[in-house]
N, CA, C and O atoms as a printed pandas DataFrame, in Angstrom:
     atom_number atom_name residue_name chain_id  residue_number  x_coord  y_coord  z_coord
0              1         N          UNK        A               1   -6.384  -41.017  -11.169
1              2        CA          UNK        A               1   -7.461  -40.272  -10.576
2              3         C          UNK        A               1   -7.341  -40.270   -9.058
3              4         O          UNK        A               1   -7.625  -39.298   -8.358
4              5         N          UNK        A               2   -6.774  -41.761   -8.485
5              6        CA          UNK        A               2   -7.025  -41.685   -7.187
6              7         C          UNK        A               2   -5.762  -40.489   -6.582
7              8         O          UNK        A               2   -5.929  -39.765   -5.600
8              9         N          UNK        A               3   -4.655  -40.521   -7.352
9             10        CA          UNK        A               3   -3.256  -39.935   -6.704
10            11         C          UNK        A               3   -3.884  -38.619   -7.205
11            12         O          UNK        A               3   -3.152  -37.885   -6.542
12            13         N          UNK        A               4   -4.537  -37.917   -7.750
13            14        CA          UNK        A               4   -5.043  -36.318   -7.826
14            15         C          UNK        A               4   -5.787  -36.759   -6.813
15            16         O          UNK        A               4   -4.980  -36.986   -5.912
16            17         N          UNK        A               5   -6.773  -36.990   -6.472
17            18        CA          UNK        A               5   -7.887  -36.585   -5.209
18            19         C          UNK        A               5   -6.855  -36.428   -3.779
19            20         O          UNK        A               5   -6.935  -35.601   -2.870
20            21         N          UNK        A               6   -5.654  -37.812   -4.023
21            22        CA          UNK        A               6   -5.011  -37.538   -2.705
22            23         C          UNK        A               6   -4.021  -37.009   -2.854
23            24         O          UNK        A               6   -3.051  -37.586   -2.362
24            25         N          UNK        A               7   -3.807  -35.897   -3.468
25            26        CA          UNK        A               7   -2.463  -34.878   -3.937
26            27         C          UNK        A               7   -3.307  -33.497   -3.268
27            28         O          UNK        A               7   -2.821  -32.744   -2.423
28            29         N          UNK        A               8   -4.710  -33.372   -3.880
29            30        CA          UNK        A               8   -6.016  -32.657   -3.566
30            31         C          UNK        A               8   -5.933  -32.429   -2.022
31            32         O          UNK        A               8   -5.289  -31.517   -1.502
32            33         N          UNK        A               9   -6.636  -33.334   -1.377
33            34        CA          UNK        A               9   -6.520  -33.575    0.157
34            35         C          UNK        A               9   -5.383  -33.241    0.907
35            36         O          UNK        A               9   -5.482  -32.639    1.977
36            37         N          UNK        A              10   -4.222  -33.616    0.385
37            38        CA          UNK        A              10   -2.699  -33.381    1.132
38            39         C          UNK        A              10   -2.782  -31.692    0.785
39            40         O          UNK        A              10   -2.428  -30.935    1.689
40            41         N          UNK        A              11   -3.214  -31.147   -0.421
41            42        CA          UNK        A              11   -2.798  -29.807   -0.172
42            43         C          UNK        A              11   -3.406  -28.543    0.715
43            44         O          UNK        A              11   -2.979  -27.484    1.175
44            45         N          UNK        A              12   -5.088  -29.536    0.671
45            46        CA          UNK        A              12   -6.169  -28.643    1.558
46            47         C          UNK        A              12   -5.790  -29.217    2.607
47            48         O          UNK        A              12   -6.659  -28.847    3.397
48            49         N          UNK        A              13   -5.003  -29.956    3.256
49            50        CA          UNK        A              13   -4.556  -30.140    4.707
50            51         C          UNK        A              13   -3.698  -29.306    5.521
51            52         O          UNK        A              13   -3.725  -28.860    6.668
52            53         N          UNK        A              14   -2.531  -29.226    4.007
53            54        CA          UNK        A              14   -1.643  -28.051    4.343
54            55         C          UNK        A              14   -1.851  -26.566    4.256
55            56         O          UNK        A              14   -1.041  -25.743    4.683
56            57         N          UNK        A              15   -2.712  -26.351    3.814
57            58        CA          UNK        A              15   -2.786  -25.413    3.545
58            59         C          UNK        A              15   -4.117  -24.701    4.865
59            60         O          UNK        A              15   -4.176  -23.489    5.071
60            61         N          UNK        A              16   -5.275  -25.951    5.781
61            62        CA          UNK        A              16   -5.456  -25.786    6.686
62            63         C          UNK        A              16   -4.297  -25.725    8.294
63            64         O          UNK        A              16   -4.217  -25.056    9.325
64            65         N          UNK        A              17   -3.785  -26.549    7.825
65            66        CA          UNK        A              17   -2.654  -26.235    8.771
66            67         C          UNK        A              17   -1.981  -25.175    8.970
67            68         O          UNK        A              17   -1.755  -24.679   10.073
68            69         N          UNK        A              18   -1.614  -24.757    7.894
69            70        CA          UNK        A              18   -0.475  -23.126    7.481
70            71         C          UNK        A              18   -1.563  -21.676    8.514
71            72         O          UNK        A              18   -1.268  -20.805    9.332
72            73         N          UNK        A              19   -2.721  -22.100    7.907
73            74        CA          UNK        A              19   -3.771  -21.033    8.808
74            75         C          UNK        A              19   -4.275  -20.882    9.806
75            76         O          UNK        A              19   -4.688  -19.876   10.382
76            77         N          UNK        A              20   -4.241  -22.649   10.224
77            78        CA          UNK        A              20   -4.299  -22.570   11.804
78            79         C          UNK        A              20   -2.856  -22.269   12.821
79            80         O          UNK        A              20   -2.513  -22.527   13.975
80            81         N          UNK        A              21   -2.610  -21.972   12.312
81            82        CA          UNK        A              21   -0.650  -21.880   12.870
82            83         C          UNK        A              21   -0.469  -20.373   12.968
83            84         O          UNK        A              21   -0.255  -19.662   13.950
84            85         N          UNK        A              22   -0.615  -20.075   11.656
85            86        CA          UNK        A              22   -0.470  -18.551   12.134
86            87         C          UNK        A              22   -1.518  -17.439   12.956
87            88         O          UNK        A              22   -2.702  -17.542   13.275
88            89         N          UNK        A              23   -0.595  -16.426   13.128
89            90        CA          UNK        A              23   -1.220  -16.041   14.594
90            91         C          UNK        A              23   -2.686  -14.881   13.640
91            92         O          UNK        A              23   -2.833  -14.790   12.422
92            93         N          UNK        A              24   -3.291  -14.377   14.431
93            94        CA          UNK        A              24   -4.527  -13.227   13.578
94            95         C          UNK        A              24   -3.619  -12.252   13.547
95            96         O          UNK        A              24   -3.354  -11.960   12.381
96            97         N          UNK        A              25   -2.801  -11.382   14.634
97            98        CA          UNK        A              25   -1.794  -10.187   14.031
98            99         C          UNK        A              25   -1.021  -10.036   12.879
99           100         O          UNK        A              25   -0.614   -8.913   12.580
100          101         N          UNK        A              26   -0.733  -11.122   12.112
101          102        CA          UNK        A              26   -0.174  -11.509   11.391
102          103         C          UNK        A              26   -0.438  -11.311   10.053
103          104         O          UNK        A              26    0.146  -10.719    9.146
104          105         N          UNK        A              27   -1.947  -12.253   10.189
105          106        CA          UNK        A              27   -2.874  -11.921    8.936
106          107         C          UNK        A              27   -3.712  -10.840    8.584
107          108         O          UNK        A              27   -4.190  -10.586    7.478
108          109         N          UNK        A              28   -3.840  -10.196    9.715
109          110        CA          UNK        A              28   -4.385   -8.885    9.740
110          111         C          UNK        A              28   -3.194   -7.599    9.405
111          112         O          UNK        A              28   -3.272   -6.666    8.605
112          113         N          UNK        A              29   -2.611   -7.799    9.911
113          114        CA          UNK        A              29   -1.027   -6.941    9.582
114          115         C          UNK        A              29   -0.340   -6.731    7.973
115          116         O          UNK        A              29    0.171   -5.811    7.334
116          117         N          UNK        A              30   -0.674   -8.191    7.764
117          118        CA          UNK        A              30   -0.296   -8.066    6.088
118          119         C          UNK        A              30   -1.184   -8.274    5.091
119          120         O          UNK        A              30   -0.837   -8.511    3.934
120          121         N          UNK        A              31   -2.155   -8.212    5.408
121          122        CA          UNK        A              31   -3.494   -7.714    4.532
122          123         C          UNK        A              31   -3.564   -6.524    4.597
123          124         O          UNK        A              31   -3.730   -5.978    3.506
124          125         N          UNK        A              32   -3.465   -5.492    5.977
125          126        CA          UNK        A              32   -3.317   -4.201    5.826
126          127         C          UNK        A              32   -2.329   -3.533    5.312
127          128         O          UNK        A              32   -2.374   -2.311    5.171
128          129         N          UNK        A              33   -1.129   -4.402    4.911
129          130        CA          UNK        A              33   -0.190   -4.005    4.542
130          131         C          UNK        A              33   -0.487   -3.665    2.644
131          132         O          UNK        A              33   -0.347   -2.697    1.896
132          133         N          UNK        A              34   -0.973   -5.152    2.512
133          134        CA          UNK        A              34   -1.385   -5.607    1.315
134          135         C          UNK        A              34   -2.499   -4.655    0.277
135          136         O          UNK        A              34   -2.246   -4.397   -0.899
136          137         N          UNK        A              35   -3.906   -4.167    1.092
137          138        CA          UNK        A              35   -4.817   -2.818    1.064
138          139         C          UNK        A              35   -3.905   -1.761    0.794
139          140         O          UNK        A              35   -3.868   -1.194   -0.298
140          141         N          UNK        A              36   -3.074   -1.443    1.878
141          142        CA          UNK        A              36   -2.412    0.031    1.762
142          143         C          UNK        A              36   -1.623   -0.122    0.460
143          144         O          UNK        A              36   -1.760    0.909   -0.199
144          145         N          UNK        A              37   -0.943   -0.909   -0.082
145          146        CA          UNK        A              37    0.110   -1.281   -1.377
146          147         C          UNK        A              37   -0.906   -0.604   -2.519
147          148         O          UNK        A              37   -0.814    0.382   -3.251
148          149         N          UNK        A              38   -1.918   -1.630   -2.301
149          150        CA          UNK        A              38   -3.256   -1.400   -3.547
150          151         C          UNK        A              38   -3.329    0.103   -3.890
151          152         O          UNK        A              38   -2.791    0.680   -4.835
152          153         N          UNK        A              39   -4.148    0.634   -2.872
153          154        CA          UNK        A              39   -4.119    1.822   -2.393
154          155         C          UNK        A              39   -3.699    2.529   -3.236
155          156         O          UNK        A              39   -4.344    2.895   -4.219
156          157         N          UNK        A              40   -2.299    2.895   -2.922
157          158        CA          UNK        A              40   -1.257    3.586   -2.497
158          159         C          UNK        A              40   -1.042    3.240   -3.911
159          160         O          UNK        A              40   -1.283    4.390   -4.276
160          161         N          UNK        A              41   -0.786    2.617   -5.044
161          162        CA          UNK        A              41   -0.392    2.101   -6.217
162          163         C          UNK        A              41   -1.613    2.551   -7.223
163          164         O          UNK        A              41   -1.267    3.030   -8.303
164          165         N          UNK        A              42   -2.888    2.443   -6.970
165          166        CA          UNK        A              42   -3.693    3.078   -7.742
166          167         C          UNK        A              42   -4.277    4.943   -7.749
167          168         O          UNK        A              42   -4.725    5.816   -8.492
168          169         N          UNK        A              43   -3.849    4.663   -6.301
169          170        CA          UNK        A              43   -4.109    6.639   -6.228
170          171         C          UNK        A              43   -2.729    7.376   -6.293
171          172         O          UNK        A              43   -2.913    8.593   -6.278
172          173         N          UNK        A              44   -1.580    7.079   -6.352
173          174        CA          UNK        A              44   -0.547    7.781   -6.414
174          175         C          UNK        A              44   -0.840    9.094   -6.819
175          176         O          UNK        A              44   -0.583   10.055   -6.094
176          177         N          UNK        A              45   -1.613    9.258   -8.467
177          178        CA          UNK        A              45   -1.605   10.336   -9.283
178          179         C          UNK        A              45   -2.416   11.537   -8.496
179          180         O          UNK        A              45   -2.303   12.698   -8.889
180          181         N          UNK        A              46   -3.137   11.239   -7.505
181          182        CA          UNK        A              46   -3.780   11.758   -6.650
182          183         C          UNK        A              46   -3.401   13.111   -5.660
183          184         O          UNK        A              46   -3.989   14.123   -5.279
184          185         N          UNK        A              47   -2.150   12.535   -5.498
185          186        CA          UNK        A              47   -1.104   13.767   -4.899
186          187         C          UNK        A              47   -0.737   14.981   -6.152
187          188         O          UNK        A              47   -0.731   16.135   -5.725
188          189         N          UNK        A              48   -0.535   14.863   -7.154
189          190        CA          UNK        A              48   -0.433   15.828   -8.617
190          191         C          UNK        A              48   -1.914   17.261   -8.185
191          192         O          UNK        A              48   -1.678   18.469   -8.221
192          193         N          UNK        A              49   -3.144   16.723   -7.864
193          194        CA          UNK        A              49   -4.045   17.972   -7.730
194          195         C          UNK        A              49   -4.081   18.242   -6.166
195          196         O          UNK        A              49   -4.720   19.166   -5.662
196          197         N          UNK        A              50   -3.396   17.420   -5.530
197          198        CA          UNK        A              50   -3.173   17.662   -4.049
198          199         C          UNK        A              50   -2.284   18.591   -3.763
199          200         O          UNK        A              50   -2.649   19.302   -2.827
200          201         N          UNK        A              51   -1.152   18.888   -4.256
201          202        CA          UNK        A              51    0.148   19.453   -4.491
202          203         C          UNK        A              51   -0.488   21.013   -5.002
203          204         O          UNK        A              51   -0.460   22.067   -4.366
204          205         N          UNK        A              52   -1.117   20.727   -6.508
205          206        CA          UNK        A              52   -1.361   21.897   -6.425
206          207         C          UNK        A              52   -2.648   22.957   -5.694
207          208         O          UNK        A              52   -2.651   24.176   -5.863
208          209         N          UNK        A              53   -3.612   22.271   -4.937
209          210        CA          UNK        A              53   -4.461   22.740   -4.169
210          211         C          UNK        A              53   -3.387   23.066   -3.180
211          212         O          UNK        A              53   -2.982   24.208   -2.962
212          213         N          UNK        A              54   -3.028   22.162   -2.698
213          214        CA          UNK        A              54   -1.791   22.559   -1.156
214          215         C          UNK        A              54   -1.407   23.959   -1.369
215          216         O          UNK        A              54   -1.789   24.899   -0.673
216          217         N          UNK        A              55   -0.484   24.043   -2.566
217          218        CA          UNK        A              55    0.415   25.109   -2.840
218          219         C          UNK        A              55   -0.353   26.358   -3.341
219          220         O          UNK        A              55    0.297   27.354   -3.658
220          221         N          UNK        A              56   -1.337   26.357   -3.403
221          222        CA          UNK        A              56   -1.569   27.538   -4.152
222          223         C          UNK        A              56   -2.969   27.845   -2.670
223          224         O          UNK        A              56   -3.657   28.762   -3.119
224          225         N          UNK        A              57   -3.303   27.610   -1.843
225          226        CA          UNK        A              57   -3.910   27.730   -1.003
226          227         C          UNK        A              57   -2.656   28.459    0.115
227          228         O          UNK        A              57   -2.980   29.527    0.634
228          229         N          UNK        A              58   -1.280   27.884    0.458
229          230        CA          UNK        A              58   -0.180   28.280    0.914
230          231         C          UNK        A              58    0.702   29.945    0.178
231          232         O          UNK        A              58    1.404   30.825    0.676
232          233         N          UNK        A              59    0.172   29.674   -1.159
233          234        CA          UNK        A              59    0.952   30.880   -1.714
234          235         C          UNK        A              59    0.081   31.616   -2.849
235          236         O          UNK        A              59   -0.497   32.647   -2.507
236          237         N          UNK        A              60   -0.025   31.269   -3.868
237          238        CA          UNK        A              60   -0.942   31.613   -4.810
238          239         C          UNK        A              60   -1.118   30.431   -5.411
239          240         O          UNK        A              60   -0.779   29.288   -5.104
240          241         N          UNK        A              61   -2.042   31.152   -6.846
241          242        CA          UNK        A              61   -2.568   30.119   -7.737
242          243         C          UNK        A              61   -1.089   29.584   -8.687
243          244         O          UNK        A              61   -0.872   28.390   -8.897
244          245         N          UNK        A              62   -0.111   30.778   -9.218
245          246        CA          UNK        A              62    0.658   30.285  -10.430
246          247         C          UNK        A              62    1.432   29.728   -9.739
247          248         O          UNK        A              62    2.034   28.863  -10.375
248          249         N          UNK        A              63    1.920   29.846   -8.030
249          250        CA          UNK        A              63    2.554   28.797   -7.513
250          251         C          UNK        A              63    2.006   27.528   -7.194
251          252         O          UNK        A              63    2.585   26.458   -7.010
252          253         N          UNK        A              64    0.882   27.793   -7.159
253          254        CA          UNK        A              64    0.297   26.097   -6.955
254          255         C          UNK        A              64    0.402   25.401   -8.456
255          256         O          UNK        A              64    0.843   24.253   -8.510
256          257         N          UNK        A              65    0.148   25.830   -9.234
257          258        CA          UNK        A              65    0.312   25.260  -10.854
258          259         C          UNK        A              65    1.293   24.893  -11.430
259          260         O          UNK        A              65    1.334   23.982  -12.256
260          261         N          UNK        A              66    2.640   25.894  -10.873
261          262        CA          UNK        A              66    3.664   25.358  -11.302
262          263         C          UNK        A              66    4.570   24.684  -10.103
263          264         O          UNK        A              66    4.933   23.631  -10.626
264          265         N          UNK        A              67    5.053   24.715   -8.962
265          266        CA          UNK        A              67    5.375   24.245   -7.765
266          267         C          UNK        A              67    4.799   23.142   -7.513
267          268         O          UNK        A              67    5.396   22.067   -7.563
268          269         N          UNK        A              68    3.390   23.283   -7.168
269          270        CA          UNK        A              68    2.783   22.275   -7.150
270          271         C          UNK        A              68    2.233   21.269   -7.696
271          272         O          UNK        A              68    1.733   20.290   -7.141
272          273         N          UNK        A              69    2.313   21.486   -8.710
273          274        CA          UNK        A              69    2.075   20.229   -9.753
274          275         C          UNK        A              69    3.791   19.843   -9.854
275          276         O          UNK        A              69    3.656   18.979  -10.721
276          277         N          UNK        A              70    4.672   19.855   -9.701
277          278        CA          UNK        A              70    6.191   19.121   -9.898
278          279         C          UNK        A              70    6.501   18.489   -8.184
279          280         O          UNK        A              70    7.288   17.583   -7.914
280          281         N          UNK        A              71    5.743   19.167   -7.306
281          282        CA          UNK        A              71    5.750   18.440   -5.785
282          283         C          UNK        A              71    4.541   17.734   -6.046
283          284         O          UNK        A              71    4.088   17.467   -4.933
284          285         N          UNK        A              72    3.869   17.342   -6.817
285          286        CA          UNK        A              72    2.600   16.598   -6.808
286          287         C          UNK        A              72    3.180   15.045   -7.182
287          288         O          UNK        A              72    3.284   13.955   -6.621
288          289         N          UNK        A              73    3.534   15.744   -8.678
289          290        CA          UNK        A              73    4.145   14.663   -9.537
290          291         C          UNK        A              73    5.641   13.623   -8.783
291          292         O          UNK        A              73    5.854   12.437   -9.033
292          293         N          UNK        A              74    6.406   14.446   -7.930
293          294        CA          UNK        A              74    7.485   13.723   -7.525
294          295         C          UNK        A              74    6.890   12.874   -5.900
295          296         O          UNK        A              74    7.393   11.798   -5.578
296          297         N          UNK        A              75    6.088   13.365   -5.255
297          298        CA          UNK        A              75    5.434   12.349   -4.034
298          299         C          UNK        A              75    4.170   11.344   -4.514
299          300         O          UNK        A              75    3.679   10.446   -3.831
300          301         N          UNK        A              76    3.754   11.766   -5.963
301          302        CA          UNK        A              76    2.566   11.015   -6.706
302          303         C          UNK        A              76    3.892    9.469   -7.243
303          304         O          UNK        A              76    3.484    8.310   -7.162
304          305         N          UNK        A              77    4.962    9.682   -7.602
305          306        CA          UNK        A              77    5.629    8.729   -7.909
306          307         C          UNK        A              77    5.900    7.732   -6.569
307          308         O          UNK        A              77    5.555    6.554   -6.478
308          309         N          UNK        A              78    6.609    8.528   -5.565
309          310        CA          UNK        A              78    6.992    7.876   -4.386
310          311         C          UNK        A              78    6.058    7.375   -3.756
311          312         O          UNK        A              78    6.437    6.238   -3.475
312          313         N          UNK        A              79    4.846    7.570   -3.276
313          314        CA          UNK        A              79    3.495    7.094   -3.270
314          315         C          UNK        A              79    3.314    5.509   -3.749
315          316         O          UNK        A              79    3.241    4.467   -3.098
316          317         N          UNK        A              80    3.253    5.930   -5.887
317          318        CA          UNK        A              80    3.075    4.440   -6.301
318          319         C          UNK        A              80    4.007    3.761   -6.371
319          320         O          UNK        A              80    3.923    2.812   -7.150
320          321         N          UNK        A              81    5.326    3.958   -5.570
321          322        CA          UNK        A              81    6.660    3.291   -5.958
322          323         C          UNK        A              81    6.511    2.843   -4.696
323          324         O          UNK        A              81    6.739    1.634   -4.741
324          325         N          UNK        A              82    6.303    3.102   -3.814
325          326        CA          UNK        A              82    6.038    2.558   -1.930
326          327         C          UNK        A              82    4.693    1.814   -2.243
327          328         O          UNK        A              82    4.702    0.613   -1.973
328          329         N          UNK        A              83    3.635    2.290   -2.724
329          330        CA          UNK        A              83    2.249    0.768   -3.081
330          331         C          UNK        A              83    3.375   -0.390   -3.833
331          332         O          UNK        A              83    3.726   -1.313   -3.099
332          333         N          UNK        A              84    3.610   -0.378   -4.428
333          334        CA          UNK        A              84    4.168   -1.121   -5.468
334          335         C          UNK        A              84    5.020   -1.924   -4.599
335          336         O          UNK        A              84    4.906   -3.147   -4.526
336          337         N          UNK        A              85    5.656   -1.420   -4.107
337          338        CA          UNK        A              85    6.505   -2.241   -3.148
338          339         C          UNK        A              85    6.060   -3.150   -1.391
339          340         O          UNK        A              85    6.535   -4.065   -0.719
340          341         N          UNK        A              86    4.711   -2.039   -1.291
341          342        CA          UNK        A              86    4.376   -2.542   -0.364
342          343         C          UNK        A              86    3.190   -3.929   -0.904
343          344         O          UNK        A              86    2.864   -4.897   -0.216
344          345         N          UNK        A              87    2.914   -3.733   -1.766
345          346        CA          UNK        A              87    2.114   -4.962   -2.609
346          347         C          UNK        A              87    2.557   -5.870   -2.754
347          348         O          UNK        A              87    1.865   -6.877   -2.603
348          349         N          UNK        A              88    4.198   -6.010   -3.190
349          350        CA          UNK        A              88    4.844   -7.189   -3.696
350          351         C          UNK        A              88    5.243   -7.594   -1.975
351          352         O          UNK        A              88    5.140   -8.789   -1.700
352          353         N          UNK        A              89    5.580   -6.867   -1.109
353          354        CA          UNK        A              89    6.287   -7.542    0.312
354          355         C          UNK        A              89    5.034   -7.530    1.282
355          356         O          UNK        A              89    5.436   -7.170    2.389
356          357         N          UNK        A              90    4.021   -7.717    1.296
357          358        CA          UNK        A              90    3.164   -7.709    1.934
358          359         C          UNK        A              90    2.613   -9.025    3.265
359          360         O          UNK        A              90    1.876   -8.990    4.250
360          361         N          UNK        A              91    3.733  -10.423    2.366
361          362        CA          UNK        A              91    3.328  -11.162    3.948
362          363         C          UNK        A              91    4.817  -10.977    4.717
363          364         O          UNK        A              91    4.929  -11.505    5.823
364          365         N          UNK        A              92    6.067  -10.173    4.106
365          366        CA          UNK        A              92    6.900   -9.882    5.164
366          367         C          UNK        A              92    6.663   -8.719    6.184
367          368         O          UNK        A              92    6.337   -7.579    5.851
368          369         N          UNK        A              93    6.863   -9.142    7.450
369          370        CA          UNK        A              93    6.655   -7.745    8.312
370          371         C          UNK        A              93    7.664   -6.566    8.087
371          372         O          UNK        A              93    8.194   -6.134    9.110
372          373         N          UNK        A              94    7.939   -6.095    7.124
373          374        CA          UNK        A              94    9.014   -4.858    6.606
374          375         C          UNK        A              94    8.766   -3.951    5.925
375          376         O          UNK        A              94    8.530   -4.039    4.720
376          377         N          UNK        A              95    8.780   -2.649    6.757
377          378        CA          UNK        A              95    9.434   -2.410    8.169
378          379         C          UNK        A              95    8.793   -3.061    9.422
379          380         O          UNK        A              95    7.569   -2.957    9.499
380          381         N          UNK        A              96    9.426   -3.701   10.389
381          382        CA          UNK        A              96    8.765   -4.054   11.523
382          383         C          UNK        A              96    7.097   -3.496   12.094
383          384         O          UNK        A              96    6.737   -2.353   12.376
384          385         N          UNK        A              97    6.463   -4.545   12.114
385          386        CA          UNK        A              97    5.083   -4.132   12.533
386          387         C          UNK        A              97    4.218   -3.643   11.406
387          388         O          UNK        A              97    3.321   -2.806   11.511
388          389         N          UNK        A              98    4.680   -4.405   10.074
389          390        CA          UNK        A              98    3.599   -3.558    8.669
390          391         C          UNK        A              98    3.518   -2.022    8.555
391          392         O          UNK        A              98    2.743   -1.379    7.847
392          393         N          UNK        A              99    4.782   -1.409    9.663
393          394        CA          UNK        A              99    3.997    0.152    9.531
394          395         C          UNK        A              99    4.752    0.362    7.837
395          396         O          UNK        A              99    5.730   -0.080    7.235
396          397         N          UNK        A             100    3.356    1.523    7.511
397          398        CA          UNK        A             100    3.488    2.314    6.405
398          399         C          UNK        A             100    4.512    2.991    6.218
399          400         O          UNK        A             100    4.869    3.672    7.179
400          401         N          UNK        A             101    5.546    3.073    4.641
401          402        CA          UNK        A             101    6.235    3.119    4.759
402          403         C          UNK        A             101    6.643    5.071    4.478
403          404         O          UNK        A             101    7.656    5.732    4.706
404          405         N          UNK        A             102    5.126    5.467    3.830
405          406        CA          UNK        A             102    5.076    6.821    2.904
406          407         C          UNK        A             102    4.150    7.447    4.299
407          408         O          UNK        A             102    3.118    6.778    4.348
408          409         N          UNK        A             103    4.164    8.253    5.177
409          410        CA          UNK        A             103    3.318    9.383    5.910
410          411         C          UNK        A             103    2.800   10.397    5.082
411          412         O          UNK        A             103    3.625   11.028    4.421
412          413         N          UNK        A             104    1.543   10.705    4.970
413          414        CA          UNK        A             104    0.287   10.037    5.428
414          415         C          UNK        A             104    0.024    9.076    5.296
415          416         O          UNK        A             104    0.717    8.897    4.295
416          417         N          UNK        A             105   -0.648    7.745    5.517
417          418        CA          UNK        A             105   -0.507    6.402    5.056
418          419         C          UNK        A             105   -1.118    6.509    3.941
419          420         O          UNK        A             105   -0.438    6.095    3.002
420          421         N          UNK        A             106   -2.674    7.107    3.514
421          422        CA          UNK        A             106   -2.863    7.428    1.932
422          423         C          UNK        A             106   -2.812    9.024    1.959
423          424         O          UNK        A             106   -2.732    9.732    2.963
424          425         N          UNK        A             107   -2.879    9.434    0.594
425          426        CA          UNK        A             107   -2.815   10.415    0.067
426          427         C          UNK        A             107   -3.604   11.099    0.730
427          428         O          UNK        A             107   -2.977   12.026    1.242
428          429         N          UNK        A             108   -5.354   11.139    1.159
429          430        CA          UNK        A             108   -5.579   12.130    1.461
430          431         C          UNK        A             108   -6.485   12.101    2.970
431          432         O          UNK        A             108   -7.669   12.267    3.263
432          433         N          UNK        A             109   -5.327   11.820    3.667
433          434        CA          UNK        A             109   -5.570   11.426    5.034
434          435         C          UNK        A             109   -5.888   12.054    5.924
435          436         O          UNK        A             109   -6.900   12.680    5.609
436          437         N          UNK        A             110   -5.489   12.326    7.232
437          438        CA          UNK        A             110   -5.638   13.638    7.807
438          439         C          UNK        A             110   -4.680   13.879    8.865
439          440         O          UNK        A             110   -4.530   14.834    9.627
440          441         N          UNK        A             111   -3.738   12.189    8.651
441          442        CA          UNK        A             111   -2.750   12.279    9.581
442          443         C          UNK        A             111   -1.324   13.319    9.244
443          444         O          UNK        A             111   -1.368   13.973    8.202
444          445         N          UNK        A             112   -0.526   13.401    9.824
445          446        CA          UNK        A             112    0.753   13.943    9.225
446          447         C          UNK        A             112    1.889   12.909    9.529
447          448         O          UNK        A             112    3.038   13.122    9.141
């Protein structure tokens, strides 16, 4: 009992230590990294009616339906394949500085 309480203690020590050490850019950087993964991994499919609003606002309707739903579906993958990846690497800084790896950072942003 006594070597668990002080196995206990040694780990909440280290594990205060680990947090006082690192810097706030850091933890803020890959939590945002970590959010955007989420993100980006649950809305993927999101780009599929994006694609075809895009395209058929750009050209017509049967091009937005058919064009755009196959440009929906192929950046709706790359999307949850970049969350997915940015989820699993999220306390490495990569690419340098947590930036996002898919522009717009989500799907329906307003950046380019």
């Amino acid at each position: 009992m006594k070597s668990r309480l002080l196995m206990n203690t040694i780990l909440v020590l280290v594990v205060i230590g680990l947090l006082s050490v690192s810097s706030p850019s850091y933890a803020q950087g890959a939590l945002n990294k970590l959010g955007r993964g989420i993100v980006n991994t649950l809305t993927g499919w999101l780009e599929i009616p994006k694609g075809i609003v895009d395209e058929s606002k750009a050209n017509n309707v049967f091009t937005g339906l058919t064009v755009g739903t196959i440009k929906g579906l192929g950046l709706g993958l790359v999307r949850t394949g970049a969350g997915i990846y940015e989820a699993l690497t999220f306390p490495f800084p990569i690419p340098e500085g947590y930036a996002p790896i898919v522009k717009p950072e989500f799907v329906y942003s307003n950046e380019k």
